[in-house]
MITORMI-229039 format. One record per residue (C-alpha): residue number from 1; chain; x, y negated, z. Coordinates in steps of 0.1 Angstrom, whole numbers. Layout:
N
(r NUM; A; (X; Y; Z))
...
% end
This chain:
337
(r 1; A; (1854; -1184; 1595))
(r 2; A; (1891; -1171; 1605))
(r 3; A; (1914; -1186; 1572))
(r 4; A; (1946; -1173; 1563))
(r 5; A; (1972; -1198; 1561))
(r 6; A; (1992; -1189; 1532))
(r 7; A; (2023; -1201; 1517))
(r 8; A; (2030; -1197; 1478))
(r 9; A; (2068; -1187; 1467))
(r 10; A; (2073; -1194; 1433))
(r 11; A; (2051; -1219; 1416))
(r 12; A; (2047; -1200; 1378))
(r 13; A; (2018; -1190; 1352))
(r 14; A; (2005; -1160; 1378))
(r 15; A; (2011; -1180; 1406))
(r 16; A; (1990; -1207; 1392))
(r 17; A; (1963; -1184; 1383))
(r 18; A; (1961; -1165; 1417))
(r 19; A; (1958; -1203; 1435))
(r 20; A; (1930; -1212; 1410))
(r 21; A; (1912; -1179; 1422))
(r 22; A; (1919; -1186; 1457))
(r 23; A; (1893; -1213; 1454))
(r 24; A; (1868; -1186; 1450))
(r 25; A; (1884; -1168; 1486))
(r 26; A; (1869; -1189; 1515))
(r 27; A; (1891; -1170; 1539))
(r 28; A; (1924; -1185; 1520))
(r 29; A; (1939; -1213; 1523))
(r 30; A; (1971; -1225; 1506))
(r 31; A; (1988; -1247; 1528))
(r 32; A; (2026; -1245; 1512))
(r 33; A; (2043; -1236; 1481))
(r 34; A; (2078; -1234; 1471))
(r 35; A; (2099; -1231; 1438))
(r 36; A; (2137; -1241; 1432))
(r 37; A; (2126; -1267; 1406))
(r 38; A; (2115; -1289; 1431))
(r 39; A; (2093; -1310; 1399))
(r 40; A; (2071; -1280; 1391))
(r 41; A; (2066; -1276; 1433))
(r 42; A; (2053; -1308; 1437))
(r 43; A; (2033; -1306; 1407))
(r 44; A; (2021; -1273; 1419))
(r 45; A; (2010; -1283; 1452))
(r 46; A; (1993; -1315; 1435))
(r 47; A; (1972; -1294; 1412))
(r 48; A; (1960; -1269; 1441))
(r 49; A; (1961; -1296; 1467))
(r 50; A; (1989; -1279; 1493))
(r 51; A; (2001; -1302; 1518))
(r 52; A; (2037; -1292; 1522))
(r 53; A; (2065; -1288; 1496))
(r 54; A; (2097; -1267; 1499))
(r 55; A; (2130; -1256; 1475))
(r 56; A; (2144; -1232; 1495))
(r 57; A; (2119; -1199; 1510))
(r 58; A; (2144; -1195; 1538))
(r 59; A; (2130; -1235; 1546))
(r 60; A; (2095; -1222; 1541))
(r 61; A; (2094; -1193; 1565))
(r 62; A; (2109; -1213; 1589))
(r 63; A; (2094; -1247; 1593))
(r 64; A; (2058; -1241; 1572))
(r 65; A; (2024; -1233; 1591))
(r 66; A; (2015; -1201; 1575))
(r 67; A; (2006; -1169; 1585))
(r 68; A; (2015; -1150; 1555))
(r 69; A; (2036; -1156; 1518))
(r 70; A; (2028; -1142; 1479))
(r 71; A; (2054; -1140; 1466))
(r 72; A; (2053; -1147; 1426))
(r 73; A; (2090; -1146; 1416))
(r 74; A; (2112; -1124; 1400))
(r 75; A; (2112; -1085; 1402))
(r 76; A; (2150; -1091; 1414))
(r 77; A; (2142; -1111; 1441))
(r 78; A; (2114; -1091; 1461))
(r 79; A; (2141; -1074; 1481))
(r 80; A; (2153; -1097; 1499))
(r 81; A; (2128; -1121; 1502))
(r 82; A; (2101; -1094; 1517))
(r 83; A; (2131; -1087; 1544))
(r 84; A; (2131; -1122; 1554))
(r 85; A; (2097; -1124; 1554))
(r 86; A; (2096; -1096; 1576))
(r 87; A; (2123; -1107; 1596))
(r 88; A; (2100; -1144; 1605))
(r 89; A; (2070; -1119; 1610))
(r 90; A; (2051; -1131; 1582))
(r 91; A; (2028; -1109; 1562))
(r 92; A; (2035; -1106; 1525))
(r 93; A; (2015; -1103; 1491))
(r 94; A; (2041; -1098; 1465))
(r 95; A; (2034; -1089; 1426))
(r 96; A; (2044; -1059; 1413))
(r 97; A; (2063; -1038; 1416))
(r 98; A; (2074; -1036; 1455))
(r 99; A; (2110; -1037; 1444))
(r 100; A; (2129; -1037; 1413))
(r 101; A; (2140; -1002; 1419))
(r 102; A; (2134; -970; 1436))
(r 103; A; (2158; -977; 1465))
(r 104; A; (2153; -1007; 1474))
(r 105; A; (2116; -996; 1474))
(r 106; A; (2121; -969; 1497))
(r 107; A; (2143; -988; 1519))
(r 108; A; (2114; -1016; 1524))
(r 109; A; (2093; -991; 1532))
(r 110; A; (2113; -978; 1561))
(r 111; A; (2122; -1010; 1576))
(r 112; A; (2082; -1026; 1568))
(r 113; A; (2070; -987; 1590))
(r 114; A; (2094; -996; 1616))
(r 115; A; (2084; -1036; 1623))
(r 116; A; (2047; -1025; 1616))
(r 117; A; (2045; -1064; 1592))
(r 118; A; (2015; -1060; 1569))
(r 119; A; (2031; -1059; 1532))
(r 120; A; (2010; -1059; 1501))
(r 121; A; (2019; -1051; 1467))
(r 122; A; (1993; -1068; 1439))
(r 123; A; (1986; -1036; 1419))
(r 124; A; (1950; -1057; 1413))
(r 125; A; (1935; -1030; 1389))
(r 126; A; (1924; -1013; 1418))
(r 127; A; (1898; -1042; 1427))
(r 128; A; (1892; -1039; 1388))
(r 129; A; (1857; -1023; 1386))
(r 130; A; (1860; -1000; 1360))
(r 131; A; (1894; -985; 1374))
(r 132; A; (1878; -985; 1408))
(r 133; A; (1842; -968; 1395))
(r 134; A; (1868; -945; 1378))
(r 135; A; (1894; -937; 1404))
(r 136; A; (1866; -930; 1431))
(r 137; A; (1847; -904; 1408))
(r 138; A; (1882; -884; 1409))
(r 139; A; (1893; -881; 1445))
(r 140; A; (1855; -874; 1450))
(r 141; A; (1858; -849; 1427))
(r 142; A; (1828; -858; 1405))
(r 143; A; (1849; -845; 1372))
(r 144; A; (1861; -817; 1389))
(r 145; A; (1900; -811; 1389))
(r 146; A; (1916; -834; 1368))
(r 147; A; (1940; -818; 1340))
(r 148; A; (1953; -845; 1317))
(r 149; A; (1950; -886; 1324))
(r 150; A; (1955; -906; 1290))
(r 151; A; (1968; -940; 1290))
(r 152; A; (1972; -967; 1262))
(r 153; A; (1981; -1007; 1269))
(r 154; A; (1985; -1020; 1238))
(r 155; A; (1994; -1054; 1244))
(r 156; A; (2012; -1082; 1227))
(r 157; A; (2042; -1106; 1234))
(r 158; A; (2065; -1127; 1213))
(r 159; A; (2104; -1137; 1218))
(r 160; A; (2092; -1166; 1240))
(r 161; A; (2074; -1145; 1265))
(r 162; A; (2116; -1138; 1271))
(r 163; A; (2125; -1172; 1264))
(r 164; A; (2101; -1192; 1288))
(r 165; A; (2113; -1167; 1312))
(r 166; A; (2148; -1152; 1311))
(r 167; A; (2151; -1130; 1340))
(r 168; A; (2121; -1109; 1319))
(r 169; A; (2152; -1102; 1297))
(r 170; A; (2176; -1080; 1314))
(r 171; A; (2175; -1047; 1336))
(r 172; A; (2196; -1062; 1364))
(r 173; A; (2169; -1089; 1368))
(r 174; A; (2134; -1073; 1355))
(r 175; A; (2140; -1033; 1366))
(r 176; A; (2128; -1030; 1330))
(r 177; A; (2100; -1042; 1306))
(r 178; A; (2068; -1032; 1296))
(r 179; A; (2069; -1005; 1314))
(r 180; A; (2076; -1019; 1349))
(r 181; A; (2057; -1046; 1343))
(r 182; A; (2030; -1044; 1327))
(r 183; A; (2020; -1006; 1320))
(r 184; A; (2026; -1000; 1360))
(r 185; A; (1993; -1013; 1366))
(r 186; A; (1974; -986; 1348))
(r 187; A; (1998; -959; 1356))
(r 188; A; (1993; -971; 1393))
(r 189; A; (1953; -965; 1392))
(r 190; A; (1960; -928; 1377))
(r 191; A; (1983; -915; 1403))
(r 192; A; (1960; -933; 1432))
(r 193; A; (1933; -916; 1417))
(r 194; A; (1944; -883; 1416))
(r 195; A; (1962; -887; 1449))
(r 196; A; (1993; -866; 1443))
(r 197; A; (2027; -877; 1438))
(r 198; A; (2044; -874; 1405))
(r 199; A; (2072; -848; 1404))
(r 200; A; (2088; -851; 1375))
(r 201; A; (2087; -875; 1339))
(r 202; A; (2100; -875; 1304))
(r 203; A; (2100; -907; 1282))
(r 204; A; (2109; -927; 1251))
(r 205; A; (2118; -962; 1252))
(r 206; A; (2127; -989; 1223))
(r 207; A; (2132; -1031; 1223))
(r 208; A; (2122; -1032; 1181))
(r 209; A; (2119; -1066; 1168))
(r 210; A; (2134; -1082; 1204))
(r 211; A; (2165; -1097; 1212))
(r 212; A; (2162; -1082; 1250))
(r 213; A; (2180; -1056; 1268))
(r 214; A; (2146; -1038; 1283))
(r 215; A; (2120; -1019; 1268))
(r 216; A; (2086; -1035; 1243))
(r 217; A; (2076; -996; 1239))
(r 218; A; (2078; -974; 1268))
(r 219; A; (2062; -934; 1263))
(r 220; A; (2063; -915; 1292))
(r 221; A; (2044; -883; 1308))
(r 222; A; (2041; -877; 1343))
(r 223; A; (2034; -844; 1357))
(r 224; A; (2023; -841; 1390))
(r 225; A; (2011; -811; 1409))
(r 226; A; (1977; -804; 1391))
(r 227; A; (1978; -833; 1363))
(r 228; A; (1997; -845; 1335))
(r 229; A; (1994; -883; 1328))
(r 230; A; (2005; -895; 1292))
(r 231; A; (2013; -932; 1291))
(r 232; A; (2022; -958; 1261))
(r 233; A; (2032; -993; 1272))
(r 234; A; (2039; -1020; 1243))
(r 235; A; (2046; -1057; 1243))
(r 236; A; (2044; -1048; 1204))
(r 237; A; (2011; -1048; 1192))
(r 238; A; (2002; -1070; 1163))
(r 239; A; (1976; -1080; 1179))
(r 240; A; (1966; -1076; 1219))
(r 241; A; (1936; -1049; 1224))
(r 242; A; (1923; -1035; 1247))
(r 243; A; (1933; -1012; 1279))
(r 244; A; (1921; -975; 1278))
(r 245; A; (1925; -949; 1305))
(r 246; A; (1908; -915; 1295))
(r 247; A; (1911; -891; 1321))
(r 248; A; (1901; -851; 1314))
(r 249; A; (1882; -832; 1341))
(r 250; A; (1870; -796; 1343))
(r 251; A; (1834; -807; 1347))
(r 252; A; (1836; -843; 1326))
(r 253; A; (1856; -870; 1314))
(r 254; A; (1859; -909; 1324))
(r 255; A; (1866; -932; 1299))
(r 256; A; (1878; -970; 1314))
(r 257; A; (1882; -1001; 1287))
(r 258; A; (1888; -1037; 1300))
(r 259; A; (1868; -1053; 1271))
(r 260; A; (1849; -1068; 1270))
(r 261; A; (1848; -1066; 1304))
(r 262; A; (1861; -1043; 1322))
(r 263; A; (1836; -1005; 1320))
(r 264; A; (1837; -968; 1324))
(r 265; A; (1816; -940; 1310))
(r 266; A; (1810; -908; 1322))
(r 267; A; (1805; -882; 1290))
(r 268; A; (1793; -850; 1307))
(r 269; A; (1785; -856; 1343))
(r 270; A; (1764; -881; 1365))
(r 271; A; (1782; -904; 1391))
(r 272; A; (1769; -925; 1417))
(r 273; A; (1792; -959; 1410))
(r 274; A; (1802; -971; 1448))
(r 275; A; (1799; -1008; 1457))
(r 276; A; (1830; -1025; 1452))
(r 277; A; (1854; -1031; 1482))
(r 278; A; (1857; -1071; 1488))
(r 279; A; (1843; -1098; 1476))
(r 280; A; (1842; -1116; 1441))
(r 281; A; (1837; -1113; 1401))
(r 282; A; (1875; -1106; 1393))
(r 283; A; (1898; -1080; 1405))
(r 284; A; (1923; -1107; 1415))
(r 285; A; (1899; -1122; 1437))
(r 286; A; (1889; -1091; 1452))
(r 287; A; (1928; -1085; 1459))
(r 288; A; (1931; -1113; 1474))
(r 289; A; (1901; -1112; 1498))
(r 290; A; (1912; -1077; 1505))
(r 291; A; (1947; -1091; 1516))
(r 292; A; (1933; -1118; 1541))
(r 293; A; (1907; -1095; 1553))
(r 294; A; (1934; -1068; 1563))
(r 295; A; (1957; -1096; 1579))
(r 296; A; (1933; -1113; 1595))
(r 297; A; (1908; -1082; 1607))
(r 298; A; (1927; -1050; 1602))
(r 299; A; (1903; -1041; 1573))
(r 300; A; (1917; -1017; 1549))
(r 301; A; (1938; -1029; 1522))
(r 302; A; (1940; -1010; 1487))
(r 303; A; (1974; -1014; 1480))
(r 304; A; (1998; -1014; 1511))
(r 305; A; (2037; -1015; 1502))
(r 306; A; (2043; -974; 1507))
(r 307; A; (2010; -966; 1483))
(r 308; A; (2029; -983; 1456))
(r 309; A; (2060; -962; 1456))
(r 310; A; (2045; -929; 1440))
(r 311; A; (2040; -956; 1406))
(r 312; A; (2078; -971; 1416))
(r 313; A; (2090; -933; 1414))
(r 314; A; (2072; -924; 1381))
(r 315; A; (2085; -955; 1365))
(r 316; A; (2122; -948; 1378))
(r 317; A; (2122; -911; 1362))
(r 318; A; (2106; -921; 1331))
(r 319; A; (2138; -947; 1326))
(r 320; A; (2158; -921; 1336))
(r 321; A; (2142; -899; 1311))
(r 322; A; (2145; -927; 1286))
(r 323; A; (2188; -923; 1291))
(r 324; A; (2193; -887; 1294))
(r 325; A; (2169; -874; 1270))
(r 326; A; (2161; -846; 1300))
(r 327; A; (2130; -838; 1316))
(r 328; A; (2137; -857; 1355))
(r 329; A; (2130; -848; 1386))
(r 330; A; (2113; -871; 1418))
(r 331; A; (2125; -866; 1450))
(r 332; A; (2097; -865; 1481))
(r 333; A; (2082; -896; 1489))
(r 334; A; (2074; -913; 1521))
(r 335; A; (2041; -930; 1518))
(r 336; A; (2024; -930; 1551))
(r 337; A; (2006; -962; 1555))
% end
């Protein structure tokens, strides 16, 4: 079996996680990592068994035997470290978002079309089952034409979540907060589902009971051509529940919840679930097995850099909403794969 030699930048909690799950992807294999506190590298690379060890990612492109990098650092840095990836011809997995903002978005998405380098963004709820199950009964028009999408991540942070991690605090660094980086995901899965850009956003934003400069509580609609898509993002909740996505067809409804595990019901309409894409129990997994299988074979990948810019663009207005107090307007997209 072909393996993907893959280097990890950034040795945190998700990048942790996502090299525990690579266990589960034969076609992976880890063979460097990187993080500017050279301690928690080598204690990384320990853990997941990686045989070499780097401070600097410039170092790691360069002199590492890898095919391809995830990048697991913060939103600030994906710019410029996905053009230097690009630059060594190295294929990239980065978390979400692509960018932290709009532009620089765009502008990675020109210069990734022109070098033809396979960039990934980890918008994993994709691979998630439900949101899959759901998002394919929508573009195969099972509900019939979709009028309203209803989102709801009520999740739950404290002041350390900022503390452990201080870049999470401020819009130069983060983009933004719950919003960006947590509500994107499900916001992500409505627009690919209903396949049409979003045009234009209004939205409420609020930072009660933190000491940070971005947003616990983000409220935002979305309109698109045929759709509107309500979202509330929080970081606030007493206590973290669960995920729902309810969207509102002409002939039924779907109704997603990750818990237990992740579901979706149909009320009003029978559809044919299709098989999963990939390989694996957890959307991560499946991600990440979607990844090496597009690198390695040319399969189809989910979530390719440009289909991630629609979610980048909805985010951006809704901020921008946030400010002005106006209804904003989105610009046409590029996102040509």
């Amino acid at each position: 079996m072909k393996k993907l030699r893959l280097g990890v930048v950034g040795c945190g909690d998700i990048a942790g996680f996502t090299a525990l799950v690579s266990r589960l992807v034969p076609q992976v294999r880890l063979c460097a990592c990187c993080d500017v506190n050279e301690k928690r590298a080598r204690k990384f690379a320990k853990r997941h068994g990686i045989p070499q060890v780097f401070t600097d990612p410039t170092e790691l492109l360069k002199q590492a035997d890898i095919e391809a990098v995830y990048l697991a650092v913060p939103h600030f840095l994906h710019y410029q470290m996905i053009l230097d990836a690009i630059e060594a011809d190295k294929a990239v997995l980065v978390e979400k978002p692509l960018a932290r903002t709009l532009p620089e978005g765009e502008e990675l998405v020109g210069i990734i079309q022109q070098r033809g380098v396979k960039v990934g963004v980890n918008y994993q709820y994709r691979y998630d089952s439900g949101c899959h199950a759901m998002a394919r009964a929508i573009q195969k028009g099972d509900l019939g034409r979709i009028h309203s999408i209803r989102i709801n991540v009520p999740w739950h942070r404290t002041q350390q979540y900022f503390e452990a991690a201080q870049w999470h605090k401020t819009i130069a660094q983060a983009g933004g907060g719950t919003l960006i980086t947590q509500g994107s995901h499900f916001l992500d899965v409505a627009l690919w589902a209903l396949g049409e850009p979003p045009v234009s956003a209004m939205g409420y934003t609020a930072s009660h009971g933190f000491d940070v400069e971005v947003d616990t509580l983000a409220h935002g609609i979305v309109e698109t051509r045929s759709s509107l898509v309500s979202i509330t993002s929080s970081m606030a909740a007493a206590k973290e529940q669960a995920v729902t996505i309810e969207a509102y067809g002409e002939l039924g409804t779907a109704i997603y919840c990750n818990m237990p595990m992740p579901n979706v019901r149909f009320p009003g309409v029978k559809v044919h679930k299709e098989r999963l894409p990939g390989f694996g129990v957890h959307a991560l997994q499946r991600s990440l097995s979607g990844f090496s299988n597009w690198v390695l074979d040319g399969k189809p990948f989910l979530t390719p850099a440009a289909s991630s810019l629609p979610v980048l663009a909805a985010v951006d207005a809704i901020y921008r909403s946030a400010a002005t107090g106006q209804k904003e307007f989105i610009t046409r997209l590029t996102t040509d794969n």
